[in-house]
C-alpha positions as CSV (number, residue, x, y, z in Angstrom):
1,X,115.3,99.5,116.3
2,X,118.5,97.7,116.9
3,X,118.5,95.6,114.2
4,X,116.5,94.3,110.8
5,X,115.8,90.8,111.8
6,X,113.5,92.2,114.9
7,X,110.4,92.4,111.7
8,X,108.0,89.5,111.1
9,X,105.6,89.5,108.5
10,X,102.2,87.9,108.6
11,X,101.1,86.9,105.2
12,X,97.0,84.8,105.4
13,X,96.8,82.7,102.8
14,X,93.8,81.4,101.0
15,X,94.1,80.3,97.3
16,X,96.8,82.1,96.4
17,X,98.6,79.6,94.0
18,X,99.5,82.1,91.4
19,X,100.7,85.1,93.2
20,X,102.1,84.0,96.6
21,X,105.9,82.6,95.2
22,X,106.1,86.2,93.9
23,X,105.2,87.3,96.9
24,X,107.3,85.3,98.6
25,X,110.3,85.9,96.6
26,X,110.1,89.7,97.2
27,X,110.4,89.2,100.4
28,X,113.3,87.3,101.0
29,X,115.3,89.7,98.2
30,X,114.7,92.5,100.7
31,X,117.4,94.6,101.2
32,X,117.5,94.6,105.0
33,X,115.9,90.3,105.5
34,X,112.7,90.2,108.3
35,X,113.4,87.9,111.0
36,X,110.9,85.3,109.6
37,X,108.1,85.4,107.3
38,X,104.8,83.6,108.6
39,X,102.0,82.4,105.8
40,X,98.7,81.4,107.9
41,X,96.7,79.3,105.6
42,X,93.1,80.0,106.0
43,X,91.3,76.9,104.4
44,X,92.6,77.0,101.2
45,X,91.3,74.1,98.2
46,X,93.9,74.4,95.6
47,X,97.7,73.8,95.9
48,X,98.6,76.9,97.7
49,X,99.9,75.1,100.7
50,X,101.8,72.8,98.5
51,X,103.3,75.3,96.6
52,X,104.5,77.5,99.9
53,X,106.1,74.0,100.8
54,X,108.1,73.7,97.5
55,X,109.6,77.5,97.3
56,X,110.7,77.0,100.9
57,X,112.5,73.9,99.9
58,X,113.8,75.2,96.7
59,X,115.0,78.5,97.9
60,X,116.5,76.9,100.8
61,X,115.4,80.2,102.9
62,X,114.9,79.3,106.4
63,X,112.7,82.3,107.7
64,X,109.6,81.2,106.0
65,X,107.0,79.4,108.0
66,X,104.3,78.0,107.4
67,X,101.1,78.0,109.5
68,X,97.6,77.2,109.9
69,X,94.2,78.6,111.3
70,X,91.0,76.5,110.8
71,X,88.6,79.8,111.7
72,X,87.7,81.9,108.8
73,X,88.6,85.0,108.1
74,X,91.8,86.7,107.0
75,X,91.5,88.4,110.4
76,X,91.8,84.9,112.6
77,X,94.7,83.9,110.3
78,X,96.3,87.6,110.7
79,X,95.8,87.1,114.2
80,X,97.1,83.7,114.2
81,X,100.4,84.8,112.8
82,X,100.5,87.7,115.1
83,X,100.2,85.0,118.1
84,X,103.5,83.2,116.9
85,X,105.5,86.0,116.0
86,X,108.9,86.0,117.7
87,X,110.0,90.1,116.8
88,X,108.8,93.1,118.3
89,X,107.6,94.8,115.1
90,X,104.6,92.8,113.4
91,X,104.4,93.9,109.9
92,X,101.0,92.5,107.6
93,X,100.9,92.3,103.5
94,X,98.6,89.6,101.6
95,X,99.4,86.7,99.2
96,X,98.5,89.0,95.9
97,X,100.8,91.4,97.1
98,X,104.6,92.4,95.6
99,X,107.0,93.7,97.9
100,X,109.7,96.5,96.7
101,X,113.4,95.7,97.7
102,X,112.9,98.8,100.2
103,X,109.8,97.8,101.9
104,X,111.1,96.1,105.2
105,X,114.2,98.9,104.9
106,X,111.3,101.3,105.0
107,X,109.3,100.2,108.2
108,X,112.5,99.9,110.0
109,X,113.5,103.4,109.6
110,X,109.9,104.4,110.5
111,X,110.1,102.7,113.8
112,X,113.7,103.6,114.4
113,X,112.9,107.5,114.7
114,X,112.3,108.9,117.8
115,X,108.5,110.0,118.6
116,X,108.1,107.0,115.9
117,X,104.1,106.3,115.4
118,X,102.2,103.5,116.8
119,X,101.1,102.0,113.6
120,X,102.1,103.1,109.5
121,X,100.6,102.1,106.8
122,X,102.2,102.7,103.6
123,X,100.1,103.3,100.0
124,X,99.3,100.5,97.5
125,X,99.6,100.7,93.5
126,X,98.4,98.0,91.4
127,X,100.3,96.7,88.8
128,X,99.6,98.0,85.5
129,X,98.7,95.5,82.9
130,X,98.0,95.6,79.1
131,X,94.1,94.1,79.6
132,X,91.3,96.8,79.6
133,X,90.4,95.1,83.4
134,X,93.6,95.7,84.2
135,X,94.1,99.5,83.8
136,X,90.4,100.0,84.9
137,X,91.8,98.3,88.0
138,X,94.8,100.6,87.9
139,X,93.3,103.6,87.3
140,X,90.5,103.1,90.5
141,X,93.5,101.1,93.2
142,X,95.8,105.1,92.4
143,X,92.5,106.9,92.8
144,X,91.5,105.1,96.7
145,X,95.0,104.1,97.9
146,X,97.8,106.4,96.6
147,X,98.8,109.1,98.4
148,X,96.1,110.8,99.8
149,X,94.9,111.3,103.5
150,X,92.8,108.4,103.3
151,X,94.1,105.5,102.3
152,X,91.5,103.1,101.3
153,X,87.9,103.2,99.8
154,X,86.3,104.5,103.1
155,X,87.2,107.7,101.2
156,X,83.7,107.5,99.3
157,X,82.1,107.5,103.1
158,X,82.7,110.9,104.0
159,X,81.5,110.5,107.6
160,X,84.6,108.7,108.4
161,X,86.9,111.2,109.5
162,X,90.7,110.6,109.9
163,X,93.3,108.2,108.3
164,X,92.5,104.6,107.4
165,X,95.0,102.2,106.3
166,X,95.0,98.6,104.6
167,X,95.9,95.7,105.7
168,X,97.5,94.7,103.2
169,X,100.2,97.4,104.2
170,X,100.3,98.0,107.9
171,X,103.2,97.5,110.4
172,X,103.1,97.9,114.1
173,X,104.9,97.5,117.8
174,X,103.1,93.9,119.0
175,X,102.3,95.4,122.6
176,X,99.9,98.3,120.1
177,X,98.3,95.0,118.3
178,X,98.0,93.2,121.6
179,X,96.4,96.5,123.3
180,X,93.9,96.5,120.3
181,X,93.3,92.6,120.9
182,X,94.0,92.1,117.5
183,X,91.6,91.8,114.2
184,X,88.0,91.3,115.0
185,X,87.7,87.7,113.7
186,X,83.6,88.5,113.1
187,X,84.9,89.7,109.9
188,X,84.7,86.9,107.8
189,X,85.5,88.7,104.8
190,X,88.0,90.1,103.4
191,X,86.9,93.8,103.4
192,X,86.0,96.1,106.7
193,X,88.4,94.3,109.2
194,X,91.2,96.4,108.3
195,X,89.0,99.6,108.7
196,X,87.6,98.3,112.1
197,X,91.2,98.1,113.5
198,X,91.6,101.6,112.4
199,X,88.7,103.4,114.4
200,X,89.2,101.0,117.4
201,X,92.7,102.5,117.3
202,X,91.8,106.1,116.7
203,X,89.4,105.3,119.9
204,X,92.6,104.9,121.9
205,X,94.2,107.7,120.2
206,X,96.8,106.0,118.7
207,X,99.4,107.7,116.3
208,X,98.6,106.4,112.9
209,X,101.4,107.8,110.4
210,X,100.9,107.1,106.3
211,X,104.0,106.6,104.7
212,X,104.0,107.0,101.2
213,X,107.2,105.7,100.4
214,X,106.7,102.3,101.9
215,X,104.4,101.4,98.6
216,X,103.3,97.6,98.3
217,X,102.6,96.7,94.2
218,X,99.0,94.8,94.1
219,X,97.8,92.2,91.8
220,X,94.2,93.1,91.3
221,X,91.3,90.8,89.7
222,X,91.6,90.1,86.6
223,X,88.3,88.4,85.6
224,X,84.3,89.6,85.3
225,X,83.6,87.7,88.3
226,X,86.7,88.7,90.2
227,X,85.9,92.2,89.9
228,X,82.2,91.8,90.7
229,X,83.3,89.5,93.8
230,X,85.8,91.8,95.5
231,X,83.5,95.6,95.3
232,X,80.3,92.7,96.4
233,X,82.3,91.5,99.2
234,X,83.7,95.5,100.2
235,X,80.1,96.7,100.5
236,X,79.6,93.3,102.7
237,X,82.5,94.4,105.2
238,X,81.3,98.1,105.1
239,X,77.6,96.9,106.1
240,X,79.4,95.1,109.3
241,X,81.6,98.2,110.3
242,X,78.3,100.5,110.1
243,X,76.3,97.8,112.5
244,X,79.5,97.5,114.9
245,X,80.4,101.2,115.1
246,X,77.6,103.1,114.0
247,X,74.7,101.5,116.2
248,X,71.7,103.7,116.7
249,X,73.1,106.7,113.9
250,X,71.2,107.9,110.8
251,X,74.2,108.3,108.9
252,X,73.9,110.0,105.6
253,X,76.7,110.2,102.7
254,X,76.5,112.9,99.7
255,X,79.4,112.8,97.4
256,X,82.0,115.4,99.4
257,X,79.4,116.1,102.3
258,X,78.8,114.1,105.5
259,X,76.0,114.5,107.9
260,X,76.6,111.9,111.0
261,X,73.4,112.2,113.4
262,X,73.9,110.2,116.3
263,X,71.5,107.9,119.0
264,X,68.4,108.5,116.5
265,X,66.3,105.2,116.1
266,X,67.4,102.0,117.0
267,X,69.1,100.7,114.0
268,X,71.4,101.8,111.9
269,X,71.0,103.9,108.7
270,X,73.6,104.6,105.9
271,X,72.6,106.3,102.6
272,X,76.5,106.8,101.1
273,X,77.8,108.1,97.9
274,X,75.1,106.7,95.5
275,X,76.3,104.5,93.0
276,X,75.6,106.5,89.9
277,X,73.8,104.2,87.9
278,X,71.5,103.1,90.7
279,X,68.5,105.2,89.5
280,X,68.8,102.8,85.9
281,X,69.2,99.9,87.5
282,X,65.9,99.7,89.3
283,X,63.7,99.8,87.0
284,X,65.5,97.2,84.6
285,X,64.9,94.9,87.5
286,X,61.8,95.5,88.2
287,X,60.3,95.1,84.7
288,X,62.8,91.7,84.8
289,X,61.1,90.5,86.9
290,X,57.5,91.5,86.2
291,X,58.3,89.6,82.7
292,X,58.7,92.1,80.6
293,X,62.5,91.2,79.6
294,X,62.3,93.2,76.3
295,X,61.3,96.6,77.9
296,X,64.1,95.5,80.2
297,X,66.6,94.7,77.6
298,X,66.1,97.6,76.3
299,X,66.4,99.6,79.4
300,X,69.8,97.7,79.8
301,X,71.2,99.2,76.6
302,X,70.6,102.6,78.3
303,X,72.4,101.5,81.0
304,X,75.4,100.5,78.9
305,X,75.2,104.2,77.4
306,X,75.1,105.9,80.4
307,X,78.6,103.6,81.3
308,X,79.9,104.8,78.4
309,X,79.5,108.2,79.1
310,X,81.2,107.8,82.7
311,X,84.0,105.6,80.6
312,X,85.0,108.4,78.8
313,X,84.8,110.8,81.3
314,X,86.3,108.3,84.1
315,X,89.7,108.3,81.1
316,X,89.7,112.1,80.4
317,X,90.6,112.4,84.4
318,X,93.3,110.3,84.2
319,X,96.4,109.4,82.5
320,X,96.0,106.2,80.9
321,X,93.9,106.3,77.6
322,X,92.2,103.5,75.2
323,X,92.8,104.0,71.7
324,X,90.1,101.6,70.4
325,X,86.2,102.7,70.9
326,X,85.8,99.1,71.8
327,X,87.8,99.2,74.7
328,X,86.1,102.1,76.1
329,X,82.8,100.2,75.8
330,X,84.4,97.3,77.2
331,X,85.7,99.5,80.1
332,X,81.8,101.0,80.2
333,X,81.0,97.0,80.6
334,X,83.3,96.8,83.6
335,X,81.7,100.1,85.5
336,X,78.6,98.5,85.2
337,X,79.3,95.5,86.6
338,X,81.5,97.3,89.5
339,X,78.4,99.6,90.5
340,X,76.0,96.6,90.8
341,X,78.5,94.6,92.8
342,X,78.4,97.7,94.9
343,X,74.1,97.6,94.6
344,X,73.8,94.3,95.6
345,X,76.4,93.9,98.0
346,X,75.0,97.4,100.3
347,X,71.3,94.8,99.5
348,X,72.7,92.1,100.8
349,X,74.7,93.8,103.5
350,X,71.7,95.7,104.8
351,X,69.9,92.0,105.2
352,X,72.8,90.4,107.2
353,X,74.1,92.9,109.2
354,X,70.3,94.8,110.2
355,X,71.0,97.9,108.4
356,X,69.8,100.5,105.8
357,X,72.7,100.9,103.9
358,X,72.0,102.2,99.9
């Protein structure tokens, strides 16, 4: 690498009014400056666009551009930005995401190295907050995407074997992106396409490296249907990756065991790391809707229980602890509503995409 301005980044951009200035303005306080800094809006209805336009004219910075793809997706607008770049390294971070003074410092030094990797892909923290969401959010982002092997949630789908990276972290030569033809746009959502890139380039045995040190900050959901939309739309994303890459498999997940049997049936089966309150939730619904809603009320308060239980457990493993009983119910209420995102998203999922994915 010959010099720091030979980095673009490629930030899509869809309703991202509150986070993507601070975004923005992490970048261009870099230590070493990217050559430019691409936003792709994707369709966004609130003032995102307007408010890109005003911190480019107020900060006077010259390397921010703004752009725009029509087709939906964070992978057409990734791909989008990738099409424009100018520099030879293509670095990719989202709107929600802060940038540490180091970070573009980071992937230069990583590509400057002789027998450098084709891709990295760096860890991601979330920013710790005061709210019970917050910490919850914490405490689950350090368990998926900190510093192990396996960077992002696909560590729950033991089957999957080898590194996988997020997007929201990932730098590469453009002649590796062009070789891998880019994002798969069929991802509509924003969950899966960052995991398809990664087996389509283990396929071509391509060197991914993690680098721990080359950390991006995250600003995770902070709202009850925040939360339940982003694990709802993963399980969407993962249903697509198992119908893309695991056609004609019976693929069964048991929490640290994977059994991957291959060209049985014609579809595509995935029984994954049950969510633990599954077993509960079935019957709650089903005496819902056969009209008995106090049996099922009742039920539900079981349910809560058993959250509770996995609160207090989920906090003795870790490092961040709720002095209030309250907040541990409220952090019980939270796990339930992440496992039946997960439920009903694998439901959903398995109706799309044509497979059996529980």
């Amino acid at each position: 690498m010959k010099s720091p301005k030979e980095v673009t980044v490629i930030i899509p951009l869809y309703n991202a009014q509150t986070t993507i200035c601070a975004c923005l303005e992490s970048l261009i306080s870099q230590r070493q400056l990217p050559r430019e800094i691409i936003v792709v809006d994707n369709g966004s209805t609130d003032t995102s666009v307007s408010t890109v336009r005003k911190f480019i004219q107020d900060a006077g910075c010259s390397i921010i551009r703004l752009a725009e793809e029509r087709k939906r997706g964070p992978s057409a607008a990734r791909n989008h930005g990738a099409r424009i770049a100018q520099s030879e390294i293509i670095a990719f971070t989202d709107s929600d995401c802060f940038l540490p003074q180091d970070w573009v410092e980071g992937i230069i030094r990583e590509f400057s190295v002789p027998g450098c990797p084709d891709i990295i892909a760096g860890g991601a923290e979330a920013l710790e907050k005061e709210s019970v969401i917050n910490k919850f959010m914490y405490i689950l982002r350090k368990k998926t995407s900190g510093l192990g092997k396996h960077v992002t949630y696909f560590n729950e789908h033991s089957f999957f074997n080898g590194p996988v990276f997020q997007s929201m972290n990932i730098a590469m030569p453009r002649k590796v992106f062009d070789v891998l033809g880019g994002f798969d746009e069929e991802y509509i959502y924003a969950a899966g396409e960052d995991s398809d890139f990664c087996e389509r380039a283990l396929k071509i045995n391509a060197i991914i490296k993690f680098c721990p040190d080359v950390i991006v900050y995250h600003c995770e959901r902070d709202s009850i249907k925040g939360l339940f939309k982003q694990f709802y739309t993963y399980e969407l994303g993962a249903a697509k990756h198992f119908r893309k890459h695991y056609k004609g498999t019976w693929v069964f997940g048991f929490p640290h065991i994977g059994i991957s049997i291959r060209h049985v049936g014609s579809g595509t089966i995935c029984l994954c790391k049950p969510s633990f309150l599954i077993v509960a939730l079935l019957p709650i619904l089903w005496l819902g809707f056969t009209g008995y809603i106090w049996a099922s009320l009742l039920l539900s308060i079981s349910y809560l229980i058993t959250g509770y239980i996995y609160a207090v457990r989920f906090q003795c493993s870790d490092e961040i602890k709720f002095s209030r009983w309250s907040d541990t119910f409220l952090l019980a209420f939270y796990i339930t509503i992440k496992q039946s995102a997960h439920i009903m998203g694998r439901f959903t999922g398995s109706i799309k995409y044509g497979v059996i994915y529980f």
